[in-house]
C-alpha positions as CSV (number, residue, x, y, z in Angstrom):
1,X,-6.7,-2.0,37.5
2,X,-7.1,0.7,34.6
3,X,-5.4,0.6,31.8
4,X,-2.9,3.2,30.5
5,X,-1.7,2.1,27.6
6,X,-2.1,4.6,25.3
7,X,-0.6,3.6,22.1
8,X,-3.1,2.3,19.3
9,X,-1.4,-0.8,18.1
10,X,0.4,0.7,15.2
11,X,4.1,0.3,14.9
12,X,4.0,3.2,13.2
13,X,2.8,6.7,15.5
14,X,1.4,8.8,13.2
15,X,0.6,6.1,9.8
16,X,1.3,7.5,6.5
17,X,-1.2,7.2,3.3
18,X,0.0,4.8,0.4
19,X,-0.1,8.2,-1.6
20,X,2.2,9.8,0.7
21,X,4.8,6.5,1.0
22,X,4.4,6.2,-3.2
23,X,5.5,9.8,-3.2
24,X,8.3,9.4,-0.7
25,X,7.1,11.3,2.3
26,X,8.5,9.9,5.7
27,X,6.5,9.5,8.9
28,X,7.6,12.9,11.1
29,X,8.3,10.3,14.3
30,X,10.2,7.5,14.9
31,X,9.2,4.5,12.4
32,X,9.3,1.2,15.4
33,X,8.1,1.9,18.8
34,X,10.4,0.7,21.5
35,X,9.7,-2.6,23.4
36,X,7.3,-2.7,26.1
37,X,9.3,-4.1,29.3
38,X,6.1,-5.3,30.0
39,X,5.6,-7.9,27.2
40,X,9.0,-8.2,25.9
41,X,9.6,-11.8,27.0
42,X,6.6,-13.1,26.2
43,X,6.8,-11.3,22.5
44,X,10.1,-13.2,22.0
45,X,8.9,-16.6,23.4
46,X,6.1,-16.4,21.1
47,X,7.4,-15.6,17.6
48,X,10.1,-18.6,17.9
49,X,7.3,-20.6,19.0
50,X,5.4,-19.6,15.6
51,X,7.8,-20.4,13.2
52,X,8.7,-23.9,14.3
53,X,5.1,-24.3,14.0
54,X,5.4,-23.5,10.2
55,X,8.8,-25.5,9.8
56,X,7.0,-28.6,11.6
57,X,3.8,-27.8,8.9
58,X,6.4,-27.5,6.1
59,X,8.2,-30.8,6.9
60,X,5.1,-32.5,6.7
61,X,4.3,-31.2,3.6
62,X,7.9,-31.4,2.2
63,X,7.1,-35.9,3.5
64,X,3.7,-35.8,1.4
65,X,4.9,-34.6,-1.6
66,X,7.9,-37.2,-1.6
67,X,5.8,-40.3,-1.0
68,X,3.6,-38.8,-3.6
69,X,6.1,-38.6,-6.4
70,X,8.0,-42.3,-5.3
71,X,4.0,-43.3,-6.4
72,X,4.2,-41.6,-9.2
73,X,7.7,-42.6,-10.6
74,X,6.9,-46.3,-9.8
């Protein structure tokens, strides 16, 4: 099957400079592509899926710093 996807990975289509951004210049085309039909659902399922990965990591580090400090205020 050969490919033809021809978009670069950037969000952006034509990236603008720092230098150009710092001095207000806009990119000439749209700033967000539109979704790809293609991947759409799985995009969606994953990025959910991602940040209750980080609330799960946060909740157990939220637990170790409270039965830290009950040691500490002993």
């Amino acid at each position: 099957m050969k490919d033809t996807h021809t978009h670069t990975g950037d969000k952006v289509p034509r990236p603008i400079s720092s230098e150009e951004a710092q001095k207000g210049e806009q990119s000439p085309d749209p700033v967000l592509e539109r979704p790809d039909p293609a991947t759409e659902a799985i995009d969606k399922a994953i990025t959910p899926t991602s940040i209750k990965e980080l609330e799960e990591q946060t909740r157990a580090i939220e637990q170790q710093t409270e039965n830290v400090e009950k040691r500490l205020n002993r």
